[in-house]
C-alpha positions in Angstrom: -18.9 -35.0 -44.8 -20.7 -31.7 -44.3 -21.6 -33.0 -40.8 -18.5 -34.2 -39.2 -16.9 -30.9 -40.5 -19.6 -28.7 -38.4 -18.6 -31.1 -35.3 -15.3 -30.8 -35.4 -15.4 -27.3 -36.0 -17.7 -26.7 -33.2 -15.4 -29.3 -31.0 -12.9 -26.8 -32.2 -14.6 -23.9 -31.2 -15.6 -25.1 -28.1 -12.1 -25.8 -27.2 -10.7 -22.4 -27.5 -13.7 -20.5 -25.7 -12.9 -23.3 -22.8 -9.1 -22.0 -22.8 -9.7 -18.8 -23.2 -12.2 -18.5 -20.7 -9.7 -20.8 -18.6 -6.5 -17.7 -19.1 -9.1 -14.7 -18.1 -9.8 -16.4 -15.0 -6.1 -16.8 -14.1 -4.9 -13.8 -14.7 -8.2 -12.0 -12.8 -7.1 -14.1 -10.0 -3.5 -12.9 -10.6 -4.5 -8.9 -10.5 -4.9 -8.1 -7.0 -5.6 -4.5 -5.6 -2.3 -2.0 -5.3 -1.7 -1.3 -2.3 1.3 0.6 -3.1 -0.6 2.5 -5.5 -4.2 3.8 -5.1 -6.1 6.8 -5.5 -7.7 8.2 -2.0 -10.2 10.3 -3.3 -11.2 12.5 -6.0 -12.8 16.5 -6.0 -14.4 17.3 -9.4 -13.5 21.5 -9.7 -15.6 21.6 -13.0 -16.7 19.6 -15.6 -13.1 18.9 -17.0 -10.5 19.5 -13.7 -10.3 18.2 -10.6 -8.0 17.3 -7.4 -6.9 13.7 -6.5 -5.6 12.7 -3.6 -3.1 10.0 -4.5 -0.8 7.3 -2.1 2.3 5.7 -3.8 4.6 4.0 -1.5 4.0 5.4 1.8 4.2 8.8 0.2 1.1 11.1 -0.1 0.1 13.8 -2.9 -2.4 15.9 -4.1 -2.6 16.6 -8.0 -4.3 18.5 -10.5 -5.9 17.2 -13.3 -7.4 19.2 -16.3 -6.9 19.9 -19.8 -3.2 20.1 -19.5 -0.7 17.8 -18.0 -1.4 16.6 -14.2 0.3 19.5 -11.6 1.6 18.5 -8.1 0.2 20.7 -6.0 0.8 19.6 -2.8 3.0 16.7 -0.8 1.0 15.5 2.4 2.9 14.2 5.8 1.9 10.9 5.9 0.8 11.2 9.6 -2.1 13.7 8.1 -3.0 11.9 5.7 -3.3 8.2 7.6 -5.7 10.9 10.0 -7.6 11.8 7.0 -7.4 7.6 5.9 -9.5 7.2 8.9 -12.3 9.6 8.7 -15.0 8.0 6.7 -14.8 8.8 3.2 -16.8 11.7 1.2 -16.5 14.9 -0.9 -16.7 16.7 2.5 -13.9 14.4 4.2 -12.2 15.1 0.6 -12.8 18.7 0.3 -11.7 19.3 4.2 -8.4 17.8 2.6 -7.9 20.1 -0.1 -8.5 23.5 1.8 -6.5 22.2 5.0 -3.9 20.9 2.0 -4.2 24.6 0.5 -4.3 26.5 3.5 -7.5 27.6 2.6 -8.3 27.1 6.1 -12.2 24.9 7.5 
């Protein structure tokens, strides 16, 4: 008795690792990467703030992000930042971004 109870419990067992296994691989296969939603680049300030560059549906911003809510600090025109798209990326590429962005000047 003892023994059939371990195999079916382990049959069991067995069963629902298989299906569960089975449903993490169909819905990694369902996630694909946004492409109406992705973040372009990141500039750490300090420790605990930085500036994202962030695309949403064709439309282009740069936020802040720190210890209080997330600031818009600037809108880009989408023909500067598809420019910027094609540069190779970097902190330089990102940081030329920001100060152009800013009018911080190169």
């Amino acid at each position: 008795m003892p023994t059939s109870y371990f195999l079916q419990t382990g049959i069991a067992l067995l069963g629902v690792s298989l299906l569960a296994a089975l449903v993490l691989r169909l819905l990694r296969r369902r996630e694909s990467p946004s492409r109406a939603m992705r973040v372009l680049g990141r500039l750490e300030l300090e420790p605990r703030r930085s500036v994202y560059g962030i695309a949403v549906a064709g439309r282009y911003w740069l936020v802040g992000v720190g210890d209080g809510p997330i600031s818009l600090l600037a809108e880009l025109d989408p023909a500067q930042a598809a420019q910027i798209e094609a540069q190779p990326a970097g902190p330089q590429t990102f940081a030329a971004l920001v100060r152009r962005t800013m009018g911080l000047g190169q």
